[in-house]
BATI-117786 format. One record per residue (C-alpha): residue number from 1; y, x, z. Coordinates in steps of 0.1 Angstrom, whole numbers, plus 5000, padded with zeros to 4 digits. Each point is the difference from the previous one (the first is absolute). Example, Ala and Ser with C-alpha at 12.3 -4.5 7.8 and 13.67 -1.06 7.14 Angstrom:
BEGIN
{num->1 | c2->4955 | c1->5123 | c3->5078}
{num->2 | c2->5034 | c1->5014 | c3->4993}
END
This chain:
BEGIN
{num->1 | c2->5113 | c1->5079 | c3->5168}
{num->2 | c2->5017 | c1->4999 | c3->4961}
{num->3 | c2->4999 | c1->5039 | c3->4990}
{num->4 | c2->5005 | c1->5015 | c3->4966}
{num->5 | c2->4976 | c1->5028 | c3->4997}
{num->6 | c2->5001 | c1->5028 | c3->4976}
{num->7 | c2->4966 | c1->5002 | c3->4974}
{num->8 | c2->5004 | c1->5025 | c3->4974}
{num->9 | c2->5038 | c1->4999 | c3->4999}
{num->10 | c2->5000 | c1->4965 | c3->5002}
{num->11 | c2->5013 | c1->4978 | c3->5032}
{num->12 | c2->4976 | c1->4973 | c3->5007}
{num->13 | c2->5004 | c1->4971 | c3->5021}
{num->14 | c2->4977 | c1->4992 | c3->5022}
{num->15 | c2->4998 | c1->4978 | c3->5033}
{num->16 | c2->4972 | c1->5002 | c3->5025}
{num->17 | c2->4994 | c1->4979 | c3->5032}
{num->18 | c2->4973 | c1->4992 | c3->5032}
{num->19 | c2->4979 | c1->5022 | c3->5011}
{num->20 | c2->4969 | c1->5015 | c3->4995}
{num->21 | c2->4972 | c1->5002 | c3->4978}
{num->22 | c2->4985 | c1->4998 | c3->4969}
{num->23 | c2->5037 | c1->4998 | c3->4984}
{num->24 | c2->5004 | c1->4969 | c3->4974}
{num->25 | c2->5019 | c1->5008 | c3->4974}
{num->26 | c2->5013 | c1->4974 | c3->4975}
{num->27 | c2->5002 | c1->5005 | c3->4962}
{num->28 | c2->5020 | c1->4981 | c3->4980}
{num->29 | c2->4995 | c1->4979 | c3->4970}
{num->30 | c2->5019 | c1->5012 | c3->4973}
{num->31 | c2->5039 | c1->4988 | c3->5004}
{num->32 | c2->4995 | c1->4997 | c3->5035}
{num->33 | c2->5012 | c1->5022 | c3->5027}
{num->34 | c2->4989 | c1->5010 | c3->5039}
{num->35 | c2->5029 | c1->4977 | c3->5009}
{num->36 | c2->4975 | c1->4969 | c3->4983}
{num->37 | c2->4977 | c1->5005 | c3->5025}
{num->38 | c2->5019 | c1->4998 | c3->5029}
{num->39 | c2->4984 | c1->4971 | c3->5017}
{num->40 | c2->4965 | c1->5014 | c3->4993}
{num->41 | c2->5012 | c1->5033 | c3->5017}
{num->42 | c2->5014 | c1->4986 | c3->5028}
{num->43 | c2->4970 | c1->4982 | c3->5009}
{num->44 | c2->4980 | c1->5027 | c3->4995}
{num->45 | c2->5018 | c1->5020 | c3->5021}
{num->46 | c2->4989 | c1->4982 | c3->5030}
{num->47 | c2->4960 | c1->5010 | c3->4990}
{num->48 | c2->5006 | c1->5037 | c3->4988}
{num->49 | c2->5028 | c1->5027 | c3->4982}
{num->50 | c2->5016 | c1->4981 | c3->4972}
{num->51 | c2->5014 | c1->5015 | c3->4968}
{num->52 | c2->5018 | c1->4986 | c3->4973}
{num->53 | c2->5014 | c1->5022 | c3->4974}
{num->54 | c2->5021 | c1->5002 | c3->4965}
{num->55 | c2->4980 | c1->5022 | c3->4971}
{num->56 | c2->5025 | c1->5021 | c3->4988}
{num->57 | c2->5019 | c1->4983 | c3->4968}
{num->58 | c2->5001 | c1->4969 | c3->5024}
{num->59 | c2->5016 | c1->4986 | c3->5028}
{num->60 | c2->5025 | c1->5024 | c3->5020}
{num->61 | c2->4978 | c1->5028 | c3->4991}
{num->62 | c2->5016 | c1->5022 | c3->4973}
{num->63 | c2->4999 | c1->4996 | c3->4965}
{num->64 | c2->4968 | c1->5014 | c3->4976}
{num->65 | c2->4989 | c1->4994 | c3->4966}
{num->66 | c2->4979 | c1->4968 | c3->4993}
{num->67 | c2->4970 | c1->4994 | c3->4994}
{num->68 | c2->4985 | c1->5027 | c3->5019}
{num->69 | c2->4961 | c1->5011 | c3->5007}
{num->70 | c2->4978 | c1->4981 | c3->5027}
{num->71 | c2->4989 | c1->5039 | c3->5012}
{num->72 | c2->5041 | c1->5006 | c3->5001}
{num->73 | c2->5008 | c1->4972 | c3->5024}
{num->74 | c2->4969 | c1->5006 | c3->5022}
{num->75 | c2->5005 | c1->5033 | c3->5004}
{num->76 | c2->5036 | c1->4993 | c3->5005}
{num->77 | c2->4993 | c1->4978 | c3->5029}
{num->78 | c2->4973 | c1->5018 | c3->5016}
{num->79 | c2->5027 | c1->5031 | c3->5008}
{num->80 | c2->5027 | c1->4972 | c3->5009}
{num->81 | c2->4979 | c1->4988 | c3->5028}
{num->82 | c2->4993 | c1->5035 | c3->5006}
{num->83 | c2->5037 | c1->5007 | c3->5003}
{num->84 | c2->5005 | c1->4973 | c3->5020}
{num->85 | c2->4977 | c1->5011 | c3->5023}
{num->86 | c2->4975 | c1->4970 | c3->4999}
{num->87 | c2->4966 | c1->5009 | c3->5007}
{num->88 | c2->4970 | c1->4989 | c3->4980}
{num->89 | c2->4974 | c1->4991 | c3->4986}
{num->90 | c2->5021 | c1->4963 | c3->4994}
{num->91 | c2->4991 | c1->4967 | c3->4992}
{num->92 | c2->5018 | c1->4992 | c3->4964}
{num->93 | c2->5015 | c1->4966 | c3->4990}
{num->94 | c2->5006 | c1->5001 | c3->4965}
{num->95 | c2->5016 | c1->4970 | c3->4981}
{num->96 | c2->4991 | c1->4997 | c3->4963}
{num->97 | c2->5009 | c1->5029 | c3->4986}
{num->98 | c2->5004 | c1->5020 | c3->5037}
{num->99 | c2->4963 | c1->4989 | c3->5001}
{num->100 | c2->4990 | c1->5018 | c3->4967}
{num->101 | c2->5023 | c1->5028 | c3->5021}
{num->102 | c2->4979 | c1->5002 | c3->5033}
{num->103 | c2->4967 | c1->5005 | c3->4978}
{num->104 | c2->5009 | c1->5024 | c3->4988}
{num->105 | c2->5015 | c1->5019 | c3->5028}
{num->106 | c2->4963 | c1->4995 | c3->5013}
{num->107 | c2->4988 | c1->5012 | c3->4971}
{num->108 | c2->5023 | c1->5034 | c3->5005}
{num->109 | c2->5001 | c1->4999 | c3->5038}
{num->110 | c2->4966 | c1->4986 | c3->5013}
{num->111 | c2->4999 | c1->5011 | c3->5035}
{num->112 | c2->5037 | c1->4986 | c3->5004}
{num->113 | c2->4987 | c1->4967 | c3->4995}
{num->114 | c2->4986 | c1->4976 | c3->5030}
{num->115 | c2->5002 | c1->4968 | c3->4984}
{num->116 | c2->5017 | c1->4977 | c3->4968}
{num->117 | c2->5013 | c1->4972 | c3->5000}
{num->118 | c2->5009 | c1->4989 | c3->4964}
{num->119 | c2->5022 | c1->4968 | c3->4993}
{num->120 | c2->4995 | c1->4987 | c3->4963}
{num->121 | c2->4999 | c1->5029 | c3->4989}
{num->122 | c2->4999 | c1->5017 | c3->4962}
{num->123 | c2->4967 | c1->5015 | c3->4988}
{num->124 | c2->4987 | c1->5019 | c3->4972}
{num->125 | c2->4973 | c1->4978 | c3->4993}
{num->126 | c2->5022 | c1->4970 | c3->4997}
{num->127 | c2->4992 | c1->4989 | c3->4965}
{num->128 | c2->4969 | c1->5002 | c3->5002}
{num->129 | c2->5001 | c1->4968 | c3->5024}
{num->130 | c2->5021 | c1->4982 | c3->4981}
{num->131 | c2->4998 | c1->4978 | c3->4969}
{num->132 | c2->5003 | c1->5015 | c3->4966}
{num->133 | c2->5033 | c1->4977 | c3->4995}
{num->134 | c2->5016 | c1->5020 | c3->5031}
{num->135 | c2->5008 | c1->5028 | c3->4981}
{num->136 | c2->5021 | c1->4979 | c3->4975}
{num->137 | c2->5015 | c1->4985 | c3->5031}
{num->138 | c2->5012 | c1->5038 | c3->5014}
{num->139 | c2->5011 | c1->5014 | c3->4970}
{num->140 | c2->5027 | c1->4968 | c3->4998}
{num->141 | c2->5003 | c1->5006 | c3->5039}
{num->142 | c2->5016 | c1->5035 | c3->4998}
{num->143 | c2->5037 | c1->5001 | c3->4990}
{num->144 | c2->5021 | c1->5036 | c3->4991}
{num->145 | c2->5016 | c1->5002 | c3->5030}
{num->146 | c2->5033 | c1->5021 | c3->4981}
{num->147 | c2->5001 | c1->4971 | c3->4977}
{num->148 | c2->5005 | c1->4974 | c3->5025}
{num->149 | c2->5033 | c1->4981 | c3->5003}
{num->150 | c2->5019 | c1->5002 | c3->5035}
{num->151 | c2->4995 | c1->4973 | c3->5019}
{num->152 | c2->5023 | c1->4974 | c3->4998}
{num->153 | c2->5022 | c1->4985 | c3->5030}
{num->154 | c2->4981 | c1->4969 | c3->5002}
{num->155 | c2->4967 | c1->5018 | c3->5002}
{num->156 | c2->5011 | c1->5026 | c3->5023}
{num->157 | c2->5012 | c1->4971 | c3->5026}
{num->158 | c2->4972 | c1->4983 | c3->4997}
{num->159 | c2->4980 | c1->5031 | c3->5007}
{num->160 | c2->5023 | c1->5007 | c3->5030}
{num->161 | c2->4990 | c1->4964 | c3->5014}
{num->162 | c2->4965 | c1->5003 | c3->4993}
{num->163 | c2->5001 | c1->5038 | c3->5018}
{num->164 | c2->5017 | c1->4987 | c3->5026}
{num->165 | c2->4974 | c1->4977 | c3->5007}
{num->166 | c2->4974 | c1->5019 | c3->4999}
{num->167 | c2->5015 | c1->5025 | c3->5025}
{num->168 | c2->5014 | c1->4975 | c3->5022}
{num->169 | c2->4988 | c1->5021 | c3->5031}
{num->170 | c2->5011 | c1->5033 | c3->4995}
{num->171 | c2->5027 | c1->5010 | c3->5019}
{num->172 | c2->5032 | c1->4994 | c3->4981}
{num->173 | c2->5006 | c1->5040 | c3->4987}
{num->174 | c2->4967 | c1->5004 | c3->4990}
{num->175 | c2->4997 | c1->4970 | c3->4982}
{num->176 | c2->5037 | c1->5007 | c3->4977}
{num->177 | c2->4988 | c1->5026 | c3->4993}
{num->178 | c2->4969 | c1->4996 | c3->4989}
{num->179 | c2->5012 | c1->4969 | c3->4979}
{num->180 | c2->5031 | c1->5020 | c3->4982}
{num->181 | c2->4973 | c1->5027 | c3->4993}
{num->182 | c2->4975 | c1->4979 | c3->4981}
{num->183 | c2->5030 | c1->4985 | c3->4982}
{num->184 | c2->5010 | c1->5031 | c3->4989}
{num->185 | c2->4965 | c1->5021 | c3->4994}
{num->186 | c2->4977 | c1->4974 | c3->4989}
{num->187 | c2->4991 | c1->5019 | c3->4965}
{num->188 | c2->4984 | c1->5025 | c3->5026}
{num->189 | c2->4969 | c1->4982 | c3->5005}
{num->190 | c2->4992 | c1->5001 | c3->4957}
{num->191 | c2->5012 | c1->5035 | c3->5001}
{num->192 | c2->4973 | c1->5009 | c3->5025}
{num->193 | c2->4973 | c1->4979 | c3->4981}
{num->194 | c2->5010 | c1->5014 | c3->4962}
{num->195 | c2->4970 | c1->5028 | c3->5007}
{num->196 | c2->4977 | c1->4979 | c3->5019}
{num->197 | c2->4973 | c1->4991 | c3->4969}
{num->198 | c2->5005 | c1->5026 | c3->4976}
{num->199 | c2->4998 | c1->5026 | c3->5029}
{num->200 | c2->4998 | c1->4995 | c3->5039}
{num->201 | c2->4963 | c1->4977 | c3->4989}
{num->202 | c2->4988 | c1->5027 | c3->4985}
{num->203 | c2->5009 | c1->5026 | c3->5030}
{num->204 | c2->4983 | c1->4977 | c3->5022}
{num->205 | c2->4973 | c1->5000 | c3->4981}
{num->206 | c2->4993 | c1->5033 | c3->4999}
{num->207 | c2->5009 | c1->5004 | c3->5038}
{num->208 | c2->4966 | c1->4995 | c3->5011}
{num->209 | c2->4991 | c1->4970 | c3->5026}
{num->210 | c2->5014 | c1->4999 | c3->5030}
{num->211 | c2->4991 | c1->5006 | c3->5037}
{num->212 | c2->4978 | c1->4979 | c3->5018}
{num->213 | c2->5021 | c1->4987 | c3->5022}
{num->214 | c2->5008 | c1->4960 | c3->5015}
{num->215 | c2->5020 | c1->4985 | c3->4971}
{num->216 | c2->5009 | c1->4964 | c3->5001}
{num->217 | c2->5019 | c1->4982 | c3->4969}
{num->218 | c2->5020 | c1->4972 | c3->5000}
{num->219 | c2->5002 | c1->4978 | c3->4967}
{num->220 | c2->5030 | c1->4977 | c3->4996}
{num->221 | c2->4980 | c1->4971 | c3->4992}
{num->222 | c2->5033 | c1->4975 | c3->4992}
{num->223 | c2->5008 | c1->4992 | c3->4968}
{num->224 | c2->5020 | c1->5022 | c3->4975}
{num->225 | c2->5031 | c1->4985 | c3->4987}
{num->226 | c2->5014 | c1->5026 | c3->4985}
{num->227 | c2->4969 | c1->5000 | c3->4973}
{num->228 | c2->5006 | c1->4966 | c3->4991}
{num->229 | c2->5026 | c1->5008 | c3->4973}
{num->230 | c2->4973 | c1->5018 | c3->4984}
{num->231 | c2->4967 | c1->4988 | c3->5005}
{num->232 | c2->4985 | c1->4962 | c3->4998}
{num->233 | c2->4986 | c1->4992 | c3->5038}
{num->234 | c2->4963 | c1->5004 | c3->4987}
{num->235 | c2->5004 | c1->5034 | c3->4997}
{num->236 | c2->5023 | c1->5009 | c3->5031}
{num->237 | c2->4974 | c1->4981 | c3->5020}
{num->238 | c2->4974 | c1->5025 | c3->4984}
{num->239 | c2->5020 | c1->5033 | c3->5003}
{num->240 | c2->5004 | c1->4991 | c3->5037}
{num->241 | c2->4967 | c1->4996 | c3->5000}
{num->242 | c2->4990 | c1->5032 | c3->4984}
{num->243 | c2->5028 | c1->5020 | c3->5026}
{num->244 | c2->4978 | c1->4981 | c3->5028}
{num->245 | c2->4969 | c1->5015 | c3->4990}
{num->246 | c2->5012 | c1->5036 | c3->4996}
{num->247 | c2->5016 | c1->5003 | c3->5037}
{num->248 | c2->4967 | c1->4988 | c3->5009}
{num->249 | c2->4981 | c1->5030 | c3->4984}
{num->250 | c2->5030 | c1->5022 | c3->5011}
{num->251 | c2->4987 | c1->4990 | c3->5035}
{num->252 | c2->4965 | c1->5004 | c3->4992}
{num->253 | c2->5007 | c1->5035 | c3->4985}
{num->254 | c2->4997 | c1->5015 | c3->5042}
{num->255 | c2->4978 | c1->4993 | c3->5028}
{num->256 | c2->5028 | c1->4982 | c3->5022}
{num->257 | c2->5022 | c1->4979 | c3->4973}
{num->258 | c2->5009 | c1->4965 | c3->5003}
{num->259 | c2->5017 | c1->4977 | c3->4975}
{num->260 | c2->5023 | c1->4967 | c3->5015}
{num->261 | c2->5014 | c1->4982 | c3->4975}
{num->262 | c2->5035 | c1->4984 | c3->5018}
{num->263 | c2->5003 | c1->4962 | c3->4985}
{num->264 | c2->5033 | c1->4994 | c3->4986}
{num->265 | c2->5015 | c1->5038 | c3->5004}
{num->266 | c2->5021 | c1->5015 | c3->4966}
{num->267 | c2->4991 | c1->5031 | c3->4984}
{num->268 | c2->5040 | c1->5020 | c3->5013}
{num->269 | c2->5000 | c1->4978 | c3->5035}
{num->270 | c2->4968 | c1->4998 | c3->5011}
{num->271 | c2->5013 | c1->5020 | c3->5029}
{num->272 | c2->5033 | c1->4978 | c3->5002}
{num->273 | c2->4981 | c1->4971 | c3->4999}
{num->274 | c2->4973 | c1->5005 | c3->5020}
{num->275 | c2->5004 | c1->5026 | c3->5030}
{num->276 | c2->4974 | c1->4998 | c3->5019}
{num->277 | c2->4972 | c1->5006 | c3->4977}
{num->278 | c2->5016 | c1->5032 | c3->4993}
{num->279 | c2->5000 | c1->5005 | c3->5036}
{num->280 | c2->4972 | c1->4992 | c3->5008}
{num->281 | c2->4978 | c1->5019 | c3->4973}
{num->282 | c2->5019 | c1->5029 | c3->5014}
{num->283 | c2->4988 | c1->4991 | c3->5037}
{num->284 | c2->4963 | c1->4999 | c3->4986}
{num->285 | c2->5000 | c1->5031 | c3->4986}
{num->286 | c2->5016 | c1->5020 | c3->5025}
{num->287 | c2->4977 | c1->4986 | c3->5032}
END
């Protein structure tokens, strides 16, 4: 069922399906929207309650000011699910920057954790598992996302087509939609990353570890083409490398983690591309 609920005067749009328990609940990466995860959900549904959700300042959630705190949003969507009347403790599937979200919302909320499930996702510790040449590499990464031009008509239909493709089974609404929305609100993912080393790191830092529950992470082990236009394929092949080797001691940080790196899966579609790892990471950590 799609509901907007209210959070602190704010509507928030969440849609929960299946039955029973522990509750997944998806985080997006940042840009992304519950709506992304729709084929994830649904399958999901079938094993257990299924959330997907827009932070506020995304989605069809209403507006806030970007960047905002990682304590903000996780306290945020612990009294959404409250006031959608979704019992806990949940497993979390956070994406990227959603996973950097669902630590810390275990970090706040421990006993409303039972599991994580983190796909790719962002980490403090990042740099130090990369070559010293990365940090070159994201400083030319990272555009001023009020200085950017529109996009122009050419690169919004080829967007459109490329969308289209990747969403080619959602049903027809839900996939307009959520095309004309990322053509239109694609800044929002650098907006929600502006604060995410000069601030949220350092949050999650001093959050404290977190709970010792089953964790598994998921590592998009395909190749990055994206960094090619700004790193030589010596050093992409070592940053992946170092990204390996941190969700690997992510993992090894609690009793029950497991790391699977998925062969050929991208960084933003791991869980386009590849379904059914997501699925069935989830699977293992609920039985």
């Amino acid at each position: 069922m799609d509901r907007l609920h209210e959070v602190d005067g704010r509507r928030l749009f969440l849609h929960a399906s299946g039955a029973g328990g522990p509750a997944v609940v998806f985080l997006p990466g940042a840009g992304l929207v519950g709506l992304d995860y729709l084929n994830v959900r649904d399958a999901v549904a079938g094993l257990t309650t299924s959330v997907v959700y827009d932070r506020a300042g995304t989605g069809w959630s209403d507006p806030v000011a970007l960047p905002r705190t990682a304590a903000e949003v996780a306290t945020e969507l612990r009294d959404l699910l409250r006031a959608a009347a979704v019992p806990g403790p949940y497993v979390l599937a956070g994406h990227s920057l959603g996973g950097v979200y669902a630590r810390r919302f275990a970090q706040l909320f421990p006993a409303d954790v039972a599991g994580l499930l983190l796909i790719d996702p962002g980490h403090e510790d990042l740099f130090a598992y990369l070559p010293d040449e990365a940090a070159a590499m994201n400083e030319a990464m990272k555009p001023d996302p009020d200085g950017l031009p529109d996009l122009t008509t050419e690169q919004i239909e080829a967007a459109r087509t490329a969308y289209a493709g990747l969403y080619a089974t959602w049903p027809d609404a839900e996939r307009e939609a959520l095309i004309e929305y990322h053509l239109t609100e694609w800044r929002t993912a650098l907006y929600e990353t502006t604060n995410l080393e000069s601030a949220v790191y350092d949050e999650m830092r001093a959050g404290g570890p977190i709970p010792d529950v089953p964790l598994t992470v998921l590592t998009a082990a395909g190749r990055n083409a994206y960094w090619a236009a700004f790193a030589s394929e010596d050093l992409i092949r070592r940053a992946q490398a170092g990204i390996n080797d941190l969700h690997a001691a992510i993992a090894a940080s609690v009793t029950r983690g497991q790391h699977r790196a998925i062969a050929g899966a991208s960084h933003q579609f791991l869980h386009l591309e590849h379904p059914d790892a997501v699925v069935d990471a989830i699977r293992d950590l609920i039985t």
